[in-house]
Kinemage of the C-alpha trace (Angstrom):
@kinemage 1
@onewidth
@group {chain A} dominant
@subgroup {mainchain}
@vectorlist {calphas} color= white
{ca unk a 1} P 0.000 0.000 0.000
{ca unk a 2} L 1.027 3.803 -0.929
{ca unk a 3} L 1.672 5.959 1.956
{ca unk a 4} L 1.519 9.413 1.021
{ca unk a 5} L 2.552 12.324 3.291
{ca unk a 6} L 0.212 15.470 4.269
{ca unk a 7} L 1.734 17.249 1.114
{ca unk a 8} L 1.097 14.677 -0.776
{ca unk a 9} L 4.154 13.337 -1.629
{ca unk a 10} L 5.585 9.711 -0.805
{ca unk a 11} L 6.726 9.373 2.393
{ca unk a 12} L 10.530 8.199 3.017
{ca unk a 13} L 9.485 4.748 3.958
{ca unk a 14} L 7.797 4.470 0.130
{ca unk a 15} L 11.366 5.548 -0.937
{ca unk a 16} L 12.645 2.994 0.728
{ca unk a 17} L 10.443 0.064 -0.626
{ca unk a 18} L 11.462 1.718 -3.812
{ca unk a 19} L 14.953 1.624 -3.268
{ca unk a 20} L 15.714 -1.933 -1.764
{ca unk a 21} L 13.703 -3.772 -4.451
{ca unk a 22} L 16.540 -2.678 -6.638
{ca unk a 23} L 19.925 -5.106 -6.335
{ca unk a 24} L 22.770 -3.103 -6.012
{ca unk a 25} L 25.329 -5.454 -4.774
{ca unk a 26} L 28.617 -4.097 -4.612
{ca unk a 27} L 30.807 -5.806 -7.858
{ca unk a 28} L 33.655 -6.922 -5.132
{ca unk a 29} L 31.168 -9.455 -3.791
{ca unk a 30} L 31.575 -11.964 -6.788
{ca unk a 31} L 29.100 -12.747 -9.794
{ca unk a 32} L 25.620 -11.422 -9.961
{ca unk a 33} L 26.099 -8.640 -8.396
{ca unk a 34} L 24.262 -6.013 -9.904
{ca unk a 35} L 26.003 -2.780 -8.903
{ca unk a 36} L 25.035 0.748 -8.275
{ca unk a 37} L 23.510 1.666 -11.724
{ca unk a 38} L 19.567 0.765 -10.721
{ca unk a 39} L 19.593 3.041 -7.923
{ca unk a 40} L 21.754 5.946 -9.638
{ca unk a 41} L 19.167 5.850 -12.071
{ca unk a 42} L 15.902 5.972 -9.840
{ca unk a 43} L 18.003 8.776 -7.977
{ca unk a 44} L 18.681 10.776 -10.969
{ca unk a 45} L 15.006 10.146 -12.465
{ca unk a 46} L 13.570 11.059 -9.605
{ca unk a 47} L 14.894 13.853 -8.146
{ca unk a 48} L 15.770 15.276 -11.406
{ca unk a 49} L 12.290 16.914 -12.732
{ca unk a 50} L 12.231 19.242 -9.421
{ca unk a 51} L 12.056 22.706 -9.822
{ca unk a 52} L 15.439 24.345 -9.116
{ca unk a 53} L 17.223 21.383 -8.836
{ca unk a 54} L 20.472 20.266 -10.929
{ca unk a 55} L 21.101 16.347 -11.193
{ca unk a 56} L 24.626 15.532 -12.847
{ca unk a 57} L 26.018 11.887 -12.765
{ca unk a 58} L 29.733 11.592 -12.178
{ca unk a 59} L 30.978 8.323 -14.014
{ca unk a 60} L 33.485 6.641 -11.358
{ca unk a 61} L 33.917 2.944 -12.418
{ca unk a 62} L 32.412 1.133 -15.988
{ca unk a 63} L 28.696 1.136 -15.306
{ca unk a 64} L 28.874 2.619 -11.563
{ca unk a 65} L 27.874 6.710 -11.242
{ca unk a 66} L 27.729 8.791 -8.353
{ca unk a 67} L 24.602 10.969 -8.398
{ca unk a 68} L 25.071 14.614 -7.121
{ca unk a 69} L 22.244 16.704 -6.467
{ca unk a 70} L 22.011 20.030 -5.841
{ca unk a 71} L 19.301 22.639 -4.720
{ca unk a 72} L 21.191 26.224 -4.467
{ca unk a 73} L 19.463 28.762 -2.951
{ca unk a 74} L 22.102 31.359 -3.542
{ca unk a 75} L 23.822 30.355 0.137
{ca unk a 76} L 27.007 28.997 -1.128
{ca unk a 77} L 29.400 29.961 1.995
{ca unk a 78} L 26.584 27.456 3.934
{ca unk a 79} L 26.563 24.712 1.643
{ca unk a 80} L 25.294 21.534 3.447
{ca unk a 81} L 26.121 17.713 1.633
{ca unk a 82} L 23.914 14.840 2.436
{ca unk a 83} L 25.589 11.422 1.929
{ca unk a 84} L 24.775 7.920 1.510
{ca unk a 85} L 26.083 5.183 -0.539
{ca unk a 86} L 23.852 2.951 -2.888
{ca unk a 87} L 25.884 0.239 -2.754
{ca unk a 88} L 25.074 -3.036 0.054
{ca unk a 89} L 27.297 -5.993 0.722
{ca unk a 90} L 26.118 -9.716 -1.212
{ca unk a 91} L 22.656 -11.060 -0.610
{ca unk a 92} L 24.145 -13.856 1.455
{ca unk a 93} L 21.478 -16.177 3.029
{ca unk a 94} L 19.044 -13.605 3.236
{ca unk a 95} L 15.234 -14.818 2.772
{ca unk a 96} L 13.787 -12.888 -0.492
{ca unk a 97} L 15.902 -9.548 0.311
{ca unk a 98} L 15.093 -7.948 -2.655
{ca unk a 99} L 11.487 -7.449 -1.181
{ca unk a 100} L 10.444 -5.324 1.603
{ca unk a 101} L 8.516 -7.436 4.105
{ca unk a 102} L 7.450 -5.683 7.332
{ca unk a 103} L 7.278 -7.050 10.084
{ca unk a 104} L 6.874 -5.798 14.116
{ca unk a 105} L 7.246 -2.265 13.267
{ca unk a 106} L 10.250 -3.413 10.818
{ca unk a 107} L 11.325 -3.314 7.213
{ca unk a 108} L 13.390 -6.414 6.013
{ca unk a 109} L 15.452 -6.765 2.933
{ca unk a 110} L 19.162 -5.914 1.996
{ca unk a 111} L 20.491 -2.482 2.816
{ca unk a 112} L 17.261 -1.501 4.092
{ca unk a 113} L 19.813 -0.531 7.068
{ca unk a 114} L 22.819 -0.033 5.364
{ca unk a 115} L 22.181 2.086 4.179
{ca unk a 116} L 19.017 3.061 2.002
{ca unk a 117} L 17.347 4.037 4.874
{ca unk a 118} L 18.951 6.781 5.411
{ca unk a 119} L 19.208 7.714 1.319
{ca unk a 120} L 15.603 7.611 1.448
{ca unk a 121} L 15.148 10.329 4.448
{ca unk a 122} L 17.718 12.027 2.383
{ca unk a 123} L 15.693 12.226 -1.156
{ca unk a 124} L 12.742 13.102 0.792
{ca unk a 125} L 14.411 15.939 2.486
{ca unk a 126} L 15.705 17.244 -0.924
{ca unk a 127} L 12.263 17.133 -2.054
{ca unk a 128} L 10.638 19.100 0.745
{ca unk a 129} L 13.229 21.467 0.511
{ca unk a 130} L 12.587 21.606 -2.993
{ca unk a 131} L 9.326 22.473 -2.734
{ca unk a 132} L 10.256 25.222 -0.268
{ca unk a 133} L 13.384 26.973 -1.037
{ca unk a 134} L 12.661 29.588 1.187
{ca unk a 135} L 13.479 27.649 4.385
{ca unk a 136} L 16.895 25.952 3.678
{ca unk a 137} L 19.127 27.415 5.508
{ca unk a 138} L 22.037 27.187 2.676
{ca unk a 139} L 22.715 25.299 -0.239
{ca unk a 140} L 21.723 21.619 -0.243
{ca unk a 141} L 23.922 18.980 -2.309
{ca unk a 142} L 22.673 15.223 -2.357
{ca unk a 143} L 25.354 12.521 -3.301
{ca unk a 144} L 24.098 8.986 -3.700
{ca unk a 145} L 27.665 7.674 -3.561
{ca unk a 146} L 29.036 4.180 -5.272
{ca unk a 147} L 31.326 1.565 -3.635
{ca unk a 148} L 31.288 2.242 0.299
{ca unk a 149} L 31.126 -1.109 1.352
{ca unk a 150} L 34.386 -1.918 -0.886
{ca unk a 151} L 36.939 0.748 -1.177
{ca unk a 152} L 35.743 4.194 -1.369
{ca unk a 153} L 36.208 5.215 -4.643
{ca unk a 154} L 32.679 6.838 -4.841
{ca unk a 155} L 33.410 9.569 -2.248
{ca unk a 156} L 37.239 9.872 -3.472
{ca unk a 157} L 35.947 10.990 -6.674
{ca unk a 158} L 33.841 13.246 -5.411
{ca unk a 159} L 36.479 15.145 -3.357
{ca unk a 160} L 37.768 15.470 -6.477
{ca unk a 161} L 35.662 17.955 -7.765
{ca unk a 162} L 36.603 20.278 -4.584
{ca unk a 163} L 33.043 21.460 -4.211
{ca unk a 164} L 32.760 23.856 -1.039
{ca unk a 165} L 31.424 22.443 1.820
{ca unk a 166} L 30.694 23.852 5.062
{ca unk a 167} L 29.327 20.554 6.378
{ca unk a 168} L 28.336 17.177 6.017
{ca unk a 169} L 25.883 14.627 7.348
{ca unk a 170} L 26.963 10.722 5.996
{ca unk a 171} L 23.936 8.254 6.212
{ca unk a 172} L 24.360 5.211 8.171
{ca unk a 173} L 23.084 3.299 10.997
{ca unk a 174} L 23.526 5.068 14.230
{ca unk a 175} L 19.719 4.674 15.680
{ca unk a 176} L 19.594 7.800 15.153
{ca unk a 177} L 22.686 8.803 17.296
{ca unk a 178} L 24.657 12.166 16.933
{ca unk a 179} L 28.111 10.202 15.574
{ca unk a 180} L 30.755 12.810 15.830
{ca unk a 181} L 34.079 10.654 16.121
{ca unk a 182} L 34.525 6.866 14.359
{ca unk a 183} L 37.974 4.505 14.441
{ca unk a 184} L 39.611 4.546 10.891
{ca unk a 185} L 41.588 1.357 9.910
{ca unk a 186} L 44.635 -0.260 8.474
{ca unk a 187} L 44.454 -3.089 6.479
{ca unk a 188} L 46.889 -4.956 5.407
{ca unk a 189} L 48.540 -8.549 4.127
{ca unk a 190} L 51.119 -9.922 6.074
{ca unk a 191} L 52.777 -13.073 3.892
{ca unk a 192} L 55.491 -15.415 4.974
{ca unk a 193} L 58.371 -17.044 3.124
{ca unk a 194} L 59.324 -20.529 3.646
{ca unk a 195} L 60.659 -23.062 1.045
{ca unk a 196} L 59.073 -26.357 -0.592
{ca unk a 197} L 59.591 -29.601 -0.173
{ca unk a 198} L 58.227 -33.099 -0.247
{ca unk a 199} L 56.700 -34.029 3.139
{ca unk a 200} L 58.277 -37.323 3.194
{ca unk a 201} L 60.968 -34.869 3.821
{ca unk a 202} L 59.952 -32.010 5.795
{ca unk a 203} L 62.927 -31.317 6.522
{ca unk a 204} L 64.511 -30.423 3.618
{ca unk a 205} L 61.990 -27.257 3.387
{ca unk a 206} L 60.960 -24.061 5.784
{ca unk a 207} L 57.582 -24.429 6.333
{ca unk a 208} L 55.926 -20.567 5.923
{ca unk a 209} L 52.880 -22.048 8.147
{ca unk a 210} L 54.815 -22.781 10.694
{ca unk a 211} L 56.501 -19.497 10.837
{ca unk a 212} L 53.001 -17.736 10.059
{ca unk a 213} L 52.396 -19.357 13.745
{ca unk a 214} L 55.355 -16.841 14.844
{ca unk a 215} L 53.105 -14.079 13.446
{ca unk a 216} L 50.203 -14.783 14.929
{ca unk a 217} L 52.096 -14.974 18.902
{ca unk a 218} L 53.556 -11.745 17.962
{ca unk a 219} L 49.931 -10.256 17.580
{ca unk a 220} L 48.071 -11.745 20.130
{ca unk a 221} L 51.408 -11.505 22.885
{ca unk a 222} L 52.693 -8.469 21.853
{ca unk a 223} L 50.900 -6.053 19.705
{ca unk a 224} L 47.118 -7.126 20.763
{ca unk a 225} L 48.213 -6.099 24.651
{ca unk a 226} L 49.805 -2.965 23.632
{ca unk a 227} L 46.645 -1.610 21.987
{ca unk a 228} L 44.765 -2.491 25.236
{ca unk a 229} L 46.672 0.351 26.872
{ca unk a 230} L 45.327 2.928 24.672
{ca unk a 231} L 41.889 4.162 24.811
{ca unk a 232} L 39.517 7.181 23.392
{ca unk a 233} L 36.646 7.929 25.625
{ca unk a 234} L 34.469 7.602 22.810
{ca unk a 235} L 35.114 5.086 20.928
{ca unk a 236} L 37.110 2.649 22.754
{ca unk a 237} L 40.633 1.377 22.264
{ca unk a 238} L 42.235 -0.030 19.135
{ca unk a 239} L 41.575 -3.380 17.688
{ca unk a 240} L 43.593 -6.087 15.685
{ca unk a 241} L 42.058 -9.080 13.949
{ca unk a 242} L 43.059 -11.557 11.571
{ca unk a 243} L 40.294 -12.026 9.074
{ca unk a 244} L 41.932 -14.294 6.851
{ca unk a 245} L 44.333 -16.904 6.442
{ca unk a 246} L 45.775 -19.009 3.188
{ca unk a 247} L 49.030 -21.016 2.864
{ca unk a 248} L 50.071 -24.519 1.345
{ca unk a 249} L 49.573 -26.092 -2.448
{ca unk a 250} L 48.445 -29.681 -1.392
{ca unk a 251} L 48.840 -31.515 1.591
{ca unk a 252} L 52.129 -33.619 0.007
{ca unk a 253} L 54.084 -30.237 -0.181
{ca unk a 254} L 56.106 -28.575 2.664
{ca unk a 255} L 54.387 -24.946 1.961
{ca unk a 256} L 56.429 -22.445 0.665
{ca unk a 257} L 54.279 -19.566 1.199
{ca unk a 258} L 51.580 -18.319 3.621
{ca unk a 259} L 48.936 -14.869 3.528
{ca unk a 260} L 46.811 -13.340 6.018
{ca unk a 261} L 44.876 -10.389 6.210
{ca unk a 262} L 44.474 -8.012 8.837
{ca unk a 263} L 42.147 -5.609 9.810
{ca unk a 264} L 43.502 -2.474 12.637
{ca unk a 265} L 40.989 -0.383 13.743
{ca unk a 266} L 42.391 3.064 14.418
{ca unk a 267} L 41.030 5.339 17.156
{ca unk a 268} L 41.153 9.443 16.891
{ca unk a 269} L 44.684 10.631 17.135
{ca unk a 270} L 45.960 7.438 15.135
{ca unk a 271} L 46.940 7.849 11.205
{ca unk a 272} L 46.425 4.541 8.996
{ca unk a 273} L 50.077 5.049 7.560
{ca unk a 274} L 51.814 5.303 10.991
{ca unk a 275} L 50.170 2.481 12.668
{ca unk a 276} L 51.010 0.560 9.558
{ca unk a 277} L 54.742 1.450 9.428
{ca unk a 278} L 55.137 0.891 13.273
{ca unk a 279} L 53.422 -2.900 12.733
{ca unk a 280} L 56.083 -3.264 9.846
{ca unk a 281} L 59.025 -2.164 12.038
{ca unk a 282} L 57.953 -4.294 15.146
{ca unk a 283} L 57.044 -7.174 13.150
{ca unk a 284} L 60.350 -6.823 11.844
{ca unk a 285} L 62.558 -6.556 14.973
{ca unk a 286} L 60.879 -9.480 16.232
{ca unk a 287} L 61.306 -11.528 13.371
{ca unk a 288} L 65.196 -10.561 13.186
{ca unk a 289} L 65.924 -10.945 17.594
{ca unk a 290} L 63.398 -13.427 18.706
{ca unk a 291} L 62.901 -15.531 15.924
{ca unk a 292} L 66.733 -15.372 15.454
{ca unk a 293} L 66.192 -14.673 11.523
{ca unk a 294} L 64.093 -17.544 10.732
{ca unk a 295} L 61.109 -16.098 10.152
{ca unk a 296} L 61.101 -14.196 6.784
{ca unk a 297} L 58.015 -11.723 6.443
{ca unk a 298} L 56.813 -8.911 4.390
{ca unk a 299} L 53.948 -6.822 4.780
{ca unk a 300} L 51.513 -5.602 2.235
{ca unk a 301} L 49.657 -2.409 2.683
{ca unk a 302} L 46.040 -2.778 1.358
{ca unk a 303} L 43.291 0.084 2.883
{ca unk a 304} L 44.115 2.735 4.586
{ca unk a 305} L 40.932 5.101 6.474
{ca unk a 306} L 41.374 7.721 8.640
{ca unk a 307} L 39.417 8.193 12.439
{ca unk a 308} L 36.874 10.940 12.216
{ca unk a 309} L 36.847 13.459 15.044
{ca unk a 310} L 34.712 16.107 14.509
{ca unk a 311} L 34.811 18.783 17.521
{ca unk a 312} L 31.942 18.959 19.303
{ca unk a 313} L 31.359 22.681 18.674
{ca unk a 314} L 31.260 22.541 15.283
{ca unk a 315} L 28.413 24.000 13.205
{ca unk a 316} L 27.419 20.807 12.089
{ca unk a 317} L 27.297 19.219 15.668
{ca unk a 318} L 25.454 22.370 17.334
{ca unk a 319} L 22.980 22.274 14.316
{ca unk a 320} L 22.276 18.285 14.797
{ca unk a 321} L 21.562 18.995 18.333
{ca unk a 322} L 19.593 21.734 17.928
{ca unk a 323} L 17.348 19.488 15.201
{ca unk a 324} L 17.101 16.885 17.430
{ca unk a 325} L 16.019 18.499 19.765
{ca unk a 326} L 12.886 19.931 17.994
{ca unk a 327} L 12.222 17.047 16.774
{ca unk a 328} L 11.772 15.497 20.340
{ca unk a 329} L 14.989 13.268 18.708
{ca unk a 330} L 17.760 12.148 20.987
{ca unk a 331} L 20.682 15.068 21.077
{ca unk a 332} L 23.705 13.192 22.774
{ca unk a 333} L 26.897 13.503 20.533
{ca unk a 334} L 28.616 9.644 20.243
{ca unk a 335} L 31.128 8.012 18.998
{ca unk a 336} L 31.497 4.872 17.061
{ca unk a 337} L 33.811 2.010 16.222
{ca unk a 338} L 33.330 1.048 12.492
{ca unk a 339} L 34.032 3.646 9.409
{ca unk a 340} L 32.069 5.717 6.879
{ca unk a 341} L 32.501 7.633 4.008
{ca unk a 342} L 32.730 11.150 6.829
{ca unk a 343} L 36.574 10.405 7.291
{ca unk a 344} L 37.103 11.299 3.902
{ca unk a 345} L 35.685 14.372 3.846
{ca unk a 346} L 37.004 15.360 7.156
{ca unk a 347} L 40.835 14.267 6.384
{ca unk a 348} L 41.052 14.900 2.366
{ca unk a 349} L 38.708 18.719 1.970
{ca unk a 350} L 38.449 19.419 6.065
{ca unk a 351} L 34.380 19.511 5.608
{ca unk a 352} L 33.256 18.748 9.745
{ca unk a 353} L 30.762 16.464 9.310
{ca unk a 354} L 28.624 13.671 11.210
{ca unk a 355} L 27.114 10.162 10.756
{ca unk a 356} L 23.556 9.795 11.234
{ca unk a 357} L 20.444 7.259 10.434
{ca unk a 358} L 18.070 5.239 11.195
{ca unk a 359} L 18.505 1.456 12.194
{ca unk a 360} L 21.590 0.072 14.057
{ca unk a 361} L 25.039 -1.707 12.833
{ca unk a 362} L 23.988 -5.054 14.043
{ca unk a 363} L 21.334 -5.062 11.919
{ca unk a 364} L 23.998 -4.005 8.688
{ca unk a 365} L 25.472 -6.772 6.489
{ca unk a 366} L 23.395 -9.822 8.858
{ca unk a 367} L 21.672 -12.544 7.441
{ca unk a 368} L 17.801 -10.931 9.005
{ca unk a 369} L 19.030 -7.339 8.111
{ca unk a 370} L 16.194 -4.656 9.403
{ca unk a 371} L 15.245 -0.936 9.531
{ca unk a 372} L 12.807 0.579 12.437
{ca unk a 373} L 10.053 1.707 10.609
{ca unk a 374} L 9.715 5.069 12.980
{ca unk a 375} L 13.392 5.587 12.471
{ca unk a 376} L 13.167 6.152 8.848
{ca unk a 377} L 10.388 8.320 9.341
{ca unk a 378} L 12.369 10.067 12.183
{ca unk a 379} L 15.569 10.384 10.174
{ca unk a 380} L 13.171 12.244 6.843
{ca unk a 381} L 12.401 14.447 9.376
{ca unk a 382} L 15.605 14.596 11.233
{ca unk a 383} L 17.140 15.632 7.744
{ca unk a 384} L 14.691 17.960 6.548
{ca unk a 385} L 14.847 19.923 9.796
{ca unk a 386} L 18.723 20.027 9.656
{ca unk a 387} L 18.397 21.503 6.209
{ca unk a 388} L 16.386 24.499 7.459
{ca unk a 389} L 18.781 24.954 10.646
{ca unk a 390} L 22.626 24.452 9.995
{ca unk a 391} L 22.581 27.828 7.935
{ca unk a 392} L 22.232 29.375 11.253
{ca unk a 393} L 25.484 27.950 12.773
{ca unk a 394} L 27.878 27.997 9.687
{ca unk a 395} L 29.769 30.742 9.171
């Protein structure tokens, strides 16, 4: 059934249904996956036949467009960019996620949490504020971003174009928290050397297994009790975790080499190509004195995200509270322990910005993945208000 708001117009939550019957796996996730292009174009289509409104597509990857939208209202100096990304993690074991099934006051399908929820409160606040000019507070930009959930080359090409900013609001799950700081990361390979042989003769090779077990004791004894030490009040101290593992040919050969990947969460204060050098020169040292030599590494940088850490008297934080609060919305400024596109922004152009949206991240990338259906209502509203009140704080 059609909800339509008191204007008239589709509510956010009709967006939504909209939005996650459209696949738009991210192309990193294997075959079938459908990409970004189904939801650029219901973006561009539909916000683009709004009065005063400019819709240009930016081409990033073959087949995979950012969508910028902008409403300027001749406030450039107060410019204000919603964010979201378009593109969700594989379908996995999901039941039917390409249709929106409700359920106990929530929508299920893929990415109705991560994070088309909030790019639906965010069309429908460009289209109120399209239909009344008069009350944003600055200029309004949209960008329906590609490839989040892989490597951030949607929001990298963006910052490209070196459009001023005087603030930023990224859509993702943060039940509709105030997120203000976020850990970055570091990830990386880290492979070990060893040499072949027959396993009838084991000893005739160097198995890099066995000296990927000196690897692993060097990050749970040494570096895993080091970051324990360090902590940021709100987000919480550093992490390390091995996500992968892969060494050996067959099981008749002595293995000759051995990978695994790593994944070091960052907290405020922390930059991804420090942390990563420092691993490199420990690992190092260790491998040289304790291991005596015998253990023959390399590391291999792969990602690299910065910790966001937006003061808390920034325009873009007072102007969030001061939303919230008219909303009746909660007004507490948090922090959070997993990334977004905000880092970017913050670190590469120096825009302050925020993470905000309906639905929670343990709800984003599971197999029952879920969206409040108050909090996407919320959120619309959250956004539209925030429209009509951060010209007041940016200067």
């Amino acid at each position: 059934m059609t909800i339509e708001s008191s204007s008239g117009s589709l509510t956010a939550l009709n967006i939504l249904e909209d939005l996650v019957k459209i696949q738009s796996v991210n192309p990193h996730y294997g075959d079938g996956a459908a990409g970004e292009g189904g939801v650029a174009d219901y973006v561009a289509r539909r916000l683009g036949g709004l009065p005063g409104v400019r819709v240009t597509r930016q081409p990033v990857l073959p087949g995979r467009d950012n969508v910028i939208v902008e409403l300027r209202v001749g406030k450039p100096d107060r410019a204000l960019l919603f964010e979201a990304h378009m593109d969700t993690v594989s379908l996995g074991s999901m039941d039917d996620p390409l249709t929106p099934v409700y359920r106990d006051g929530r929508l299920y399908a893929r990415g109705a949490c991560d994070t088309k929820g909030s790019l639906a409160g965010m069309i429908h606040a460009i289209e109120t504020c399209a239909r009344r000019p008069d009350l944003a507070g600055g200029d309004l930009v949209l960008l329906a971003a590609v490839d989040e959930e892989h490597a951030y080359r949607g929001i990298l090409a963006f910052l490209e174009l070196g459009m001023p900013l005087a603030g930023a609001v990224i859509g993702e799950p943060t039940e509709l928290g105030i997120v203000a700081a976020s850990k970055g990361c570091a990830r990386f390979a880290v492979h070990t050397h060893g040499r072949a042989a027959h396993t009838s003769v084991p000893h005739e090779g160097d198995s890099a297994i066995y000296q990927m077990m000196q690897v692993l004791r060097f990050i749970r004894e040494r570096v895993e009790p080091q970051l324990a030490l360090k902590r940021d009040p709100r987000v919480g101290s550093p992490t390390i975790a091995v996500g992968t593992i892969r060494g050996g040919k067959q099981i008749n050969i002595v293995p000759e080499s051995c990978t695994i990947e790593v994944d070091r969460r960052l907290i405020p204060g922390e930059l991804p190509d420090v942390v990563l050098a420092e691993f490199e020169r420990e690992l190092q040292a260790y491998a040289a004195g304790e291991c005596g030599g015998a253990l023959k590494v390399s590391v291999e940088r792969l990602l690299l995200d910065w910790a966001l850490d937006t003061p808390g008297d920034a325009a873009v934080v007072s102007a969030a509270r001061r939303a919230a609060a008219a909303l009746g919305l909660p007004g507490e400024v948090l922090g959070v322990p997993y990334g977004s596109d905000a880092s970017k922004l913050a670190h590469f152009q120096g825009v302050p910005s925020i993470v905000y949206g309906p639905g929670s991240i343990a709800q984003a990338h599971s197999r029952e993945e879920w969206v409040s259906v108050a909090q996407v209502e919320q959120a619309a509203a959250f956004y539209t208000q925030l429209a009509q009140t951060f010209g007041r704080f940016a200067k």
